[in-house]
C-alpha positions as a LaTeX table, in Angstrom:
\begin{tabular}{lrrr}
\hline
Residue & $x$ (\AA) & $y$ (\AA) & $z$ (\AA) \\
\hline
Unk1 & $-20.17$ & $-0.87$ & 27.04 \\
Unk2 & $-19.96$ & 0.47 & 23.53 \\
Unk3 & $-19.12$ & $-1.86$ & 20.54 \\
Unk4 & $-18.14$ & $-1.49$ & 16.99 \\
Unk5 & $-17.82$ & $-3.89$ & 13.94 \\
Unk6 & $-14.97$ & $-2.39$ & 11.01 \\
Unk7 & $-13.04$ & $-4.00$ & 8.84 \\
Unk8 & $-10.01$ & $-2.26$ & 7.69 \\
Unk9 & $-7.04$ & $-2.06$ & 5.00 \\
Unk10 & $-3.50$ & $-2.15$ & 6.52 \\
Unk11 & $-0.40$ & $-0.70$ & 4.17 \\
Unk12 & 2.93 & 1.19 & 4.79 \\
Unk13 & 2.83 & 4.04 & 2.71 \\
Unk14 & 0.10 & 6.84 & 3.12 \\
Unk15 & $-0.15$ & 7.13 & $-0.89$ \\
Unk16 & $-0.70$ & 3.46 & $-0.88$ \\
Unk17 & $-3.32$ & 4.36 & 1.20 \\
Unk18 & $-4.50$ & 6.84 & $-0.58$ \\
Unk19 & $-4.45$ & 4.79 & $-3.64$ \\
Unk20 & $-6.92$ & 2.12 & $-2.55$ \\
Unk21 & $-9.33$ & 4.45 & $-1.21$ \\
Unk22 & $-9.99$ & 5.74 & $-4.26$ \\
Unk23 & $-9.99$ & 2.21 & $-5.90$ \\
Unk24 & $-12.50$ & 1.62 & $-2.94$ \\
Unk25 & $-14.76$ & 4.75 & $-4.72$ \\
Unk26 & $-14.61$ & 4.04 & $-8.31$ \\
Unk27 & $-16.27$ & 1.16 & $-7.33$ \\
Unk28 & $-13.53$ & $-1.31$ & $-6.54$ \\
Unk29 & $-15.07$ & $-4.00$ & $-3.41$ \\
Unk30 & $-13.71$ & $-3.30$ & 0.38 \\
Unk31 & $-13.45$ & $-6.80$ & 0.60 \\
Unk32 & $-11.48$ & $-7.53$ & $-2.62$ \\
Unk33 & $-8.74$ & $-4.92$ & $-2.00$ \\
Unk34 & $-8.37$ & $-5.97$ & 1.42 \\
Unk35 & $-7.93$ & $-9.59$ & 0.05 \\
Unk36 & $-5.23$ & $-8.35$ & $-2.33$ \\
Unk37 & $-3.08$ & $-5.71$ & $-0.54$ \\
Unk38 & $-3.58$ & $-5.50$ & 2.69 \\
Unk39 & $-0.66$ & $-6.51$ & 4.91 \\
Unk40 & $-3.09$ & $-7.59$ & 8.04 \\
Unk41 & $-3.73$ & $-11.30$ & 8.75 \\
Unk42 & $-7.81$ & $-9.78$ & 8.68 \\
Unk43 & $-7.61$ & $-9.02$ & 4.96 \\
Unk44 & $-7.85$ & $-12.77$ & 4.03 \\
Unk45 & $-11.31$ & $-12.24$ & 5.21 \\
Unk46 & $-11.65$ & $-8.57$ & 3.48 \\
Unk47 & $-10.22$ & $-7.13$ & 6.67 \\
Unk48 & $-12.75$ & $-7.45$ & 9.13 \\
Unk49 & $-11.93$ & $-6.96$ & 12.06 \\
Unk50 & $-15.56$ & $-8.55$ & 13.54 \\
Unk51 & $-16.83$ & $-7.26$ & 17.18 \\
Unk52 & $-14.51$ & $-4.94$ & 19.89 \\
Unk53 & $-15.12$ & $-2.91$ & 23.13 \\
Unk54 & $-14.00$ & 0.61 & 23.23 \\
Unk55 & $-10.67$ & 0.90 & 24.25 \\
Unk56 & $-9.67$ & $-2.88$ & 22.61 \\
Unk57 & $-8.09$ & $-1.46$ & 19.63 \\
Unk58 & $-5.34$ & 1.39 & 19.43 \\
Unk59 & $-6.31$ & 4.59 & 20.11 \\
Unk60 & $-6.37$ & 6.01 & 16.69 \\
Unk61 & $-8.83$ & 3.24 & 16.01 \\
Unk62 & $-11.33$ & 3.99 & 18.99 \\
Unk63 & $-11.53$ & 7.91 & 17.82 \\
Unk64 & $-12.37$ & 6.98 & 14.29 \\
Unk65 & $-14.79$ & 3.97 & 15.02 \\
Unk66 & $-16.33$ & 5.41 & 17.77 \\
Unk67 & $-17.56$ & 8.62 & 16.76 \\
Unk68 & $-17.34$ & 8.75 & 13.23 \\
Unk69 & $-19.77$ & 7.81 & 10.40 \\
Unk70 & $-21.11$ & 4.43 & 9.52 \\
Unk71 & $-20.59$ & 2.68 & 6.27 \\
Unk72 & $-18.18$ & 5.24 & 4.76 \\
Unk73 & $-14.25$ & 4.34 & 4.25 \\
Unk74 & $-12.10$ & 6.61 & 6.35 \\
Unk75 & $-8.58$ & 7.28 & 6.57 \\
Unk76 & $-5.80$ & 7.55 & 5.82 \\
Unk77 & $-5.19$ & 6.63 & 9.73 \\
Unk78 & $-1.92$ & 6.49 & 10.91 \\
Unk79 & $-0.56$ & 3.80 & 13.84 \\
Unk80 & 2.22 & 2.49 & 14.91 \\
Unk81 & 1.33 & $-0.46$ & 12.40 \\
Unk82 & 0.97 & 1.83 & 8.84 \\
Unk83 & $-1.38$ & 3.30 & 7.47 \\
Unk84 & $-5.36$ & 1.75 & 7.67 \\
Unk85 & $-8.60$ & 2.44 & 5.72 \\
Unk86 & $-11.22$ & 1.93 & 8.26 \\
Unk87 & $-14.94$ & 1.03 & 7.31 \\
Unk88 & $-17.26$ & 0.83 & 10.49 \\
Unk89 & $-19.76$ & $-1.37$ & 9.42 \\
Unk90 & $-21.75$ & $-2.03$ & 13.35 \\
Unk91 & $-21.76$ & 0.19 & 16.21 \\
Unk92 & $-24.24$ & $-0.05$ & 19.57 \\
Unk93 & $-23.77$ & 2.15 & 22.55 \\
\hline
\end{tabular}
């Protein structure tokens, strides 16, 4: 069964979103702007999210972490929850 690592940045607002990502590329630490602002429980730990099977996260999740590239943040990803930034750090087939 496939399995993915991520860690991820939960908000409410899209330009929050937005915001942090590019935080995230002028050189701002995942881990440190997960600490601060995201609304997850995971952020305390820089929003990891550690080890999942395919289909154990929401859809929107599984498309992004399971086909997409490794070690880039992507998103804005909508779910029911808000609005993520997704960084897949693992992934094994």
């Amino acid at each position: 069964m496939a399995k993915a690592s991520a860690r991820h940045i939960l908000v409410e607002t899209e330009k929050k979103c937005e915001e942090l990502k590019k935080q995230i590329a002028d050189g701002a630490k995942f881990e440190d702007v997960a600490s601060e602002h995201s609304s997850c429980p995971s952020g305390k730990s820089g929003g990891d999210l550690g080890e999942f099977g395919k289909g154990m996260m929401v859809p929107e999740f599984d498309k992004v972490v399971f086909n997409d590239e490794l070690n880039i943040v992507h998103g804005p990803i909508k779910t029911q929850f808000g609005y993520h930034l997704l960084e897949i750090t693992d992934r094994s087939e």
